[in-house]
VMD Tcl script that builds the backbone (N, CA, C; Angstrom):
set m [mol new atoms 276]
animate dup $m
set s [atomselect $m all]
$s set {name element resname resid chain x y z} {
  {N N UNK 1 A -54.278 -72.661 -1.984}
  {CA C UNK 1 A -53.065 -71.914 -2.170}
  {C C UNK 1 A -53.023 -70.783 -1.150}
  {N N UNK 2 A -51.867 -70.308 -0.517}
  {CA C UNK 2 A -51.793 -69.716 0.282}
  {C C UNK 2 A -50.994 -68.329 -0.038}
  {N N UNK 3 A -51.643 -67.329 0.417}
  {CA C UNK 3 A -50.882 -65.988 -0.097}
  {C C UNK 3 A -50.141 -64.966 1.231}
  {N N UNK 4 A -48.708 -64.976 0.733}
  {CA C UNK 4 A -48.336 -64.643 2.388}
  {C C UNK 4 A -48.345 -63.117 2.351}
  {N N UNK 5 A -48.248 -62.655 3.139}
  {CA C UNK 5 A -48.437 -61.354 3.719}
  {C C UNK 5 A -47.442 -60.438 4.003}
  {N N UNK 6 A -47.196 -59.115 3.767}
  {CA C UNK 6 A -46.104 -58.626 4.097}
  {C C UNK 6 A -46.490 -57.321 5.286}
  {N N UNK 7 A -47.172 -57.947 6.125}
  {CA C UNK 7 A -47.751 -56.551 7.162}
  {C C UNK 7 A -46.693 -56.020 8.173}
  {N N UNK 8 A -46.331 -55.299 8.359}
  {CA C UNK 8 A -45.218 -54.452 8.726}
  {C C UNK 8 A -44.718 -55.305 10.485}
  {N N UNK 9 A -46.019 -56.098 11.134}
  {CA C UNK 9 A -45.734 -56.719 12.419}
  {C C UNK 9 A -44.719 -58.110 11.835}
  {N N UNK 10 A -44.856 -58.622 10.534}
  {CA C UNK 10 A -43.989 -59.640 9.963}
  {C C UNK 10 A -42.792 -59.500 9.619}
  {N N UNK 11 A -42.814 -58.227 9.496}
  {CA C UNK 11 A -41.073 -58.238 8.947}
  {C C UNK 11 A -40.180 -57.309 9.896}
  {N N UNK 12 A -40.607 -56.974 11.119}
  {CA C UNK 12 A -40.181 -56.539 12.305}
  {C C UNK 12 A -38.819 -57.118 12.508}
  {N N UNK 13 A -37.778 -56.544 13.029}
  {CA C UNK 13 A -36.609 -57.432 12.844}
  {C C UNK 13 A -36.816 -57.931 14.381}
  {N N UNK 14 A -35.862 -58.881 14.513}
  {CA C UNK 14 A -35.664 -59.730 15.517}
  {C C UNK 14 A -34.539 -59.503 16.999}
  {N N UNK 15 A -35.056 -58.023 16.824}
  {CA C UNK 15 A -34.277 -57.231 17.449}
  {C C UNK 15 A -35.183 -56.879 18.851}
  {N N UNK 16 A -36.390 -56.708 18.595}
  {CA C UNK 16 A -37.281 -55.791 19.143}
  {C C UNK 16 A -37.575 -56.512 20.666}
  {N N UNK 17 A -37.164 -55.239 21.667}
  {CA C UNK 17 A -36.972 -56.247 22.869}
  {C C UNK 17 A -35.748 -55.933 23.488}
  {N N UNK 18 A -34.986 -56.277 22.449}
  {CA C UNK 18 A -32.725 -56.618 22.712}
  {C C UNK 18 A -32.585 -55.045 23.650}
  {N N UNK 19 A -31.873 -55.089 24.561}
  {CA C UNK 19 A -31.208 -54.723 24.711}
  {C C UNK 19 A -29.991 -54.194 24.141}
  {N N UNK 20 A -29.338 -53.346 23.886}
  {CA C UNK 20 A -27.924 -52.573 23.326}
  {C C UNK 20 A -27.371 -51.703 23.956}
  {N N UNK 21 A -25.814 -51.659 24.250}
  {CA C UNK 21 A -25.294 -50.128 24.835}
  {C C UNK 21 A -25.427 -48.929 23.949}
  {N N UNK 22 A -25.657 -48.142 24.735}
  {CA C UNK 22 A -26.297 -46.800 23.814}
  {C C UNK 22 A -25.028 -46.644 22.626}
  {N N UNK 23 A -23.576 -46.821 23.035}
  {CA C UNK 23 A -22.346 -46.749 22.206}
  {C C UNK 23 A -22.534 -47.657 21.230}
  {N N UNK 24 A -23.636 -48.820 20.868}
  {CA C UNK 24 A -23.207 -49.924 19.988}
  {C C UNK 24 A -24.431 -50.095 19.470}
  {N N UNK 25 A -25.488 -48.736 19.400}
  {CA C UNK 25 A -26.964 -49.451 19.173}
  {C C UNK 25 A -26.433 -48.622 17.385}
  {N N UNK 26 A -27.119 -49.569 16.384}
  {CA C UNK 26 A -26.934 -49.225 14.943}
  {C C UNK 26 A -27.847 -49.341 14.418}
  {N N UNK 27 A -28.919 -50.020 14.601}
  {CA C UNK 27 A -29.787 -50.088 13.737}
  {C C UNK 27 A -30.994 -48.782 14.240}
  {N N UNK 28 A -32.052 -48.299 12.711}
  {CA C UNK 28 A -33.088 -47.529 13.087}
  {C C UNK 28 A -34.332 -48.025 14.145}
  {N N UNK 29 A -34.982 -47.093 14.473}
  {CA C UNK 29 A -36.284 -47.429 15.335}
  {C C UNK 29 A -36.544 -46.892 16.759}
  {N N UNK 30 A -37.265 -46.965 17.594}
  {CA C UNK 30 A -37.705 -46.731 18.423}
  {C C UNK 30 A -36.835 -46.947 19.864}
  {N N UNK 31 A -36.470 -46.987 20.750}
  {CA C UNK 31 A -35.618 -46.962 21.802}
  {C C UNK 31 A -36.101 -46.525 23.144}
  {N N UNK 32 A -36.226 -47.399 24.477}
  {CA C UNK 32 A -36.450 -46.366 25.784}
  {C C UNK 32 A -34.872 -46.878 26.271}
  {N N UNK 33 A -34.604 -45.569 26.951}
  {CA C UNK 33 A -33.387 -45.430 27.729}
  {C C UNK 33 A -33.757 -46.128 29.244}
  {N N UNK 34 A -32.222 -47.377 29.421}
  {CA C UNK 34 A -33.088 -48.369 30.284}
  {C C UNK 34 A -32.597 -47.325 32.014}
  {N N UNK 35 A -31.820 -46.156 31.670}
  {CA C UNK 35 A -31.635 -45.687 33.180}
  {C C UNK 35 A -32.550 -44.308 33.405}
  {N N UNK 36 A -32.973 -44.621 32.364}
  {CA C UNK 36 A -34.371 -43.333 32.907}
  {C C UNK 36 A -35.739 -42.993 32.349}
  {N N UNK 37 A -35.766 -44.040 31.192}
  {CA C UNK 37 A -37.282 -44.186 30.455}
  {C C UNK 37 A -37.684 -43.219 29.229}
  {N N UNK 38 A -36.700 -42.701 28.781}
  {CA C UNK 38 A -36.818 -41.961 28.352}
  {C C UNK 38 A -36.612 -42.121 26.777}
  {N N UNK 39 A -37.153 -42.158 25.809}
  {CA C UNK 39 A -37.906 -42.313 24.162}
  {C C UNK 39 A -36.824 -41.848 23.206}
  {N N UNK 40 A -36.508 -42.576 22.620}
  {CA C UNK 40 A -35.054 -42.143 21.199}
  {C C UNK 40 A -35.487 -42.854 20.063}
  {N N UNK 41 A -35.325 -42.033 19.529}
  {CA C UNK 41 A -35.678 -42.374 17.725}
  {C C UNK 41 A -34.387 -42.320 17.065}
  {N N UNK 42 A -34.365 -43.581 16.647}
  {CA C UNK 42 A -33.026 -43.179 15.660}
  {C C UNK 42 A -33.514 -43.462 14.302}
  {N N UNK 43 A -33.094 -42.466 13.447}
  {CA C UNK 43 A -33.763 -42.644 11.632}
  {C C UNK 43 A -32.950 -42.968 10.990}
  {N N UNK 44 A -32.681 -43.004 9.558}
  {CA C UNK 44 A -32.209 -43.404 8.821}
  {C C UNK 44 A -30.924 -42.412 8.634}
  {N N UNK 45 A -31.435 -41.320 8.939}
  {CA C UNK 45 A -30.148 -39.987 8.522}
  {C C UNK 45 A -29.157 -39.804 9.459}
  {N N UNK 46 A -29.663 -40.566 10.659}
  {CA C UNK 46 A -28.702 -40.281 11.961}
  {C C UNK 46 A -28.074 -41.590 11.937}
  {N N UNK 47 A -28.109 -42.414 10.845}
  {CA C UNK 47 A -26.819 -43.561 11.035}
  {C C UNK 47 A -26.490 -44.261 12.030}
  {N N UNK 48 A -25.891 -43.905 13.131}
  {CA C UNK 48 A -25.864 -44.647 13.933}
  {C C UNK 48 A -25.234 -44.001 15.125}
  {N N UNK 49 A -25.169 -44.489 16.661}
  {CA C UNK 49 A -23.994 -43.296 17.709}
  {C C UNK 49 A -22.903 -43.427 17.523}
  {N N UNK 50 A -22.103 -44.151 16.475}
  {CA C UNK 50 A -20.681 -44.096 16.501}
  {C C UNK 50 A -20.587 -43.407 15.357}
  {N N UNK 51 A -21.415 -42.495 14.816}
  {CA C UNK 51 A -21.201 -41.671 13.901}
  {C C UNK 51 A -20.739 -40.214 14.322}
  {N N UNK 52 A -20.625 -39.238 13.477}
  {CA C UNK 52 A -20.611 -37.983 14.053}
  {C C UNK 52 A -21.705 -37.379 15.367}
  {N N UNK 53 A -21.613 -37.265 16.676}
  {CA C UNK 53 A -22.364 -37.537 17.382}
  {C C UNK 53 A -23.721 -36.437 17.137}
  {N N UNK 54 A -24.559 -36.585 17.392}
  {CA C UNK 54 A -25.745 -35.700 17.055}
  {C C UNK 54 A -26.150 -34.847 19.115}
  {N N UNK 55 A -25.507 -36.088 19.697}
  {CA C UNK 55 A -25.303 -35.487 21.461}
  {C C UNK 55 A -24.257 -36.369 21.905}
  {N N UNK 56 A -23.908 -36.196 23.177}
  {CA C UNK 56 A -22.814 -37.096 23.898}
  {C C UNK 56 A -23.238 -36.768 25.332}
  {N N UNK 57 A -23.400 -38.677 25.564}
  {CA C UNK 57 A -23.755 -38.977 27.410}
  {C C UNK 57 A -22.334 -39.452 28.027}
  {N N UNK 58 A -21.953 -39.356 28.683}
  {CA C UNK 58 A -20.773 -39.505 30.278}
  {C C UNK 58 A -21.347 -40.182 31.186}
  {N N UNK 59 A -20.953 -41.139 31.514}
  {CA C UNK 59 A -21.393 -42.040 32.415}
  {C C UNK 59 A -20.102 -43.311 32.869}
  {N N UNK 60 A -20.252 -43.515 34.089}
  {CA C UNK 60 A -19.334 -43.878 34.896}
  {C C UNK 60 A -19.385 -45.727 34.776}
  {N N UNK 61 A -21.032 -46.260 34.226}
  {CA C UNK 61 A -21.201 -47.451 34.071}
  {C C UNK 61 A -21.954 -47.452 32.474}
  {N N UNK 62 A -21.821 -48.412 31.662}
  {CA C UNK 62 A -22.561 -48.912 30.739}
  {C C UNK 62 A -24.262 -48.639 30.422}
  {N N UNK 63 A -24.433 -47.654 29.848}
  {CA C UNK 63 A -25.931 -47.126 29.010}
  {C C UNK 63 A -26.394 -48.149 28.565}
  {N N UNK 64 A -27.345 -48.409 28.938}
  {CA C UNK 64 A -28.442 -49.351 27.381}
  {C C UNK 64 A -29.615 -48.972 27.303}
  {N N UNK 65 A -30.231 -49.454 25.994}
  {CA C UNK 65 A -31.094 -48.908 25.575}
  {C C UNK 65 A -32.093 -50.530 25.030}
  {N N UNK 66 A -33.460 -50.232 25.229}
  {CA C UNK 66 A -34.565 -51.275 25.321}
  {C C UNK 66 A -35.004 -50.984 23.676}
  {N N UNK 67 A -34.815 -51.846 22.616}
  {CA C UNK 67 A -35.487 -51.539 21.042}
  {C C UNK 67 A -37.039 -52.027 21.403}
  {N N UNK 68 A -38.201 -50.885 20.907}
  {CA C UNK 68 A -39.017 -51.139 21.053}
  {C C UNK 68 A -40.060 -51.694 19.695}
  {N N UNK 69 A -39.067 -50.641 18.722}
  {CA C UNK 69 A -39.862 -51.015 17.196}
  {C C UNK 69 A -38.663 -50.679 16.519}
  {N N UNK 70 A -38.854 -51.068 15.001}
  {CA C UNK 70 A -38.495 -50.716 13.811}
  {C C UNK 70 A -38.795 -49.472 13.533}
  {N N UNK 71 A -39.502 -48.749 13.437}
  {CA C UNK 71 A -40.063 -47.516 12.953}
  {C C UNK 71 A -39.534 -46.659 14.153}
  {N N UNK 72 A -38.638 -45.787 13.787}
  {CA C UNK 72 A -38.548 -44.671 14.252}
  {C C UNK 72 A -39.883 -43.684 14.664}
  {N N UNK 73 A -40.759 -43.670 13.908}
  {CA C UNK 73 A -41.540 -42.374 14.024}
  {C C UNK 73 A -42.934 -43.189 14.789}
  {N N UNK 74 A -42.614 -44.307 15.709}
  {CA C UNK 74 A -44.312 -45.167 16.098}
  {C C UNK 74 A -44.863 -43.994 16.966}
  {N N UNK 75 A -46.095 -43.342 17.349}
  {CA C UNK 75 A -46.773 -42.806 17.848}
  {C C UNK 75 A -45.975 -43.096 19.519}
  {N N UNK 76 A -46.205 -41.864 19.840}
  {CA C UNK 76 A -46.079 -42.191 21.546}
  {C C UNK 76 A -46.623 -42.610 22.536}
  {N N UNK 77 A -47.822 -42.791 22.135}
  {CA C UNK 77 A -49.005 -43.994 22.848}
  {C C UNK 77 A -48.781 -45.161 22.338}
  {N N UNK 78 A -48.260 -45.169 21.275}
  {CA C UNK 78 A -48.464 -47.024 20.955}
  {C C UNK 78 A -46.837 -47.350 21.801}
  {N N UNK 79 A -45.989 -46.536 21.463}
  {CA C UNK 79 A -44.526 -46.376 21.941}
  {C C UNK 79 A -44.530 -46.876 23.421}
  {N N UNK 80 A -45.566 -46.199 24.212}
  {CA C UNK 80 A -45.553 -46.666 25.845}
  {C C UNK 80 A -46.621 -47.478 25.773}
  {N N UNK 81 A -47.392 -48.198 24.953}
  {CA C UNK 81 A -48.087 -49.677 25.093}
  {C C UNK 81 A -47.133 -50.695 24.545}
  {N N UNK 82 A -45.888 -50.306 24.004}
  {CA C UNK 82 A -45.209 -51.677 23.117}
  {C C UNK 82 A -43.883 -51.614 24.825}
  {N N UNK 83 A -43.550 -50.730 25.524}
  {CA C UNK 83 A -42.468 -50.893 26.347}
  {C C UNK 83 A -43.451 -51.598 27.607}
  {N N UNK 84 A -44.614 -50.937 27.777}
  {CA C UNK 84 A -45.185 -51.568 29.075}
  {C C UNK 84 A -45.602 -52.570 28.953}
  {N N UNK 85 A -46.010 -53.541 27.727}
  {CA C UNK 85 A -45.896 -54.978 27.353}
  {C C UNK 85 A -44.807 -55.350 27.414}
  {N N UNK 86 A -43.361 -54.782 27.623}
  {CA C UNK 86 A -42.182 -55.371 27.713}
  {C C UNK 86 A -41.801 -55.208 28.885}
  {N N UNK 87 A -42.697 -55.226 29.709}
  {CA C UNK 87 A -42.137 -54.335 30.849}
  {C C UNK 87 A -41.237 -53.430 31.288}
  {N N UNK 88 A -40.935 -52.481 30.141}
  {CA C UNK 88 A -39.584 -51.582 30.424}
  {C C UNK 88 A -40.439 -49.980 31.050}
  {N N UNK 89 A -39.547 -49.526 32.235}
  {CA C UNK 89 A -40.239 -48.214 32.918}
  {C C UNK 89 A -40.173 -46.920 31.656}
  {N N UNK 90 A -41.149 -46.535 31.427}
  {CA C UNK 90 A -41.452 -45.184 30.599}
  {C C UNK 90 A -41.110 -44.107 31.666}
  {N N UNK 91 A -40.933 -43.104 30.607}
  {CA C UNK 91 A -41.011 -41.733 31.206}
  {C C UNK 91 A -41.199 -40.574 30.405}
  {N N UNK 92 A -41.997 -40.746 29.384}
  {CA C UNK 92 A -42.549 -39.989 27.971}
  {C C UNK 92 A -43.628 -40.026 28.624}
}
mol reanalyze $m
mol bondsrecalc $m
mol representation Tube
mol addrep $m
């Protein structure tokens, strides 16, 4: 009999990786900014960027953003070992 497991790398959504424009990213978790490397957490309380804005970027072409995890709060060393396995450029 087999007993399945619920370890937090299993139920990772199927996101992690995707690409999103910074205007259309909704779900929580971890984030590098793909035009400058730079680390965003979005939590549960900040909803989403088409919410009341918490900042606002201007830009002349399309933002995106690299999902690195589910968890908003992953350490910042594991944060730049999960993007440089994805090959996305850090800058944290």
């Amino acid at each position: 009999m087999q007993t399945s497991s619920n370890s937090y790398s299993e139920i990772e959504s199927q996101n992690i990786g995707a690409q999103f424009p910074l205007c259309g990213t909704h779900e929580t978790g971890t984030y590098v900014c793909n035009w400058s490397g730079h680390l965003i957490r979005l939590s549960d309380g900040q909803q989403s960027w088409g919410s009341t804005p918490f900042f606002s970027i201007i830009a002349n072409e399309p933002l995106y953003l690299t999902k690195i995890s589910d968890d908003p709060f992953v350490p910042v060393s594991k944060a730049r070992q999960i993007a440089s396995n994805m090959d996305v450029a850090v800058n944290f």
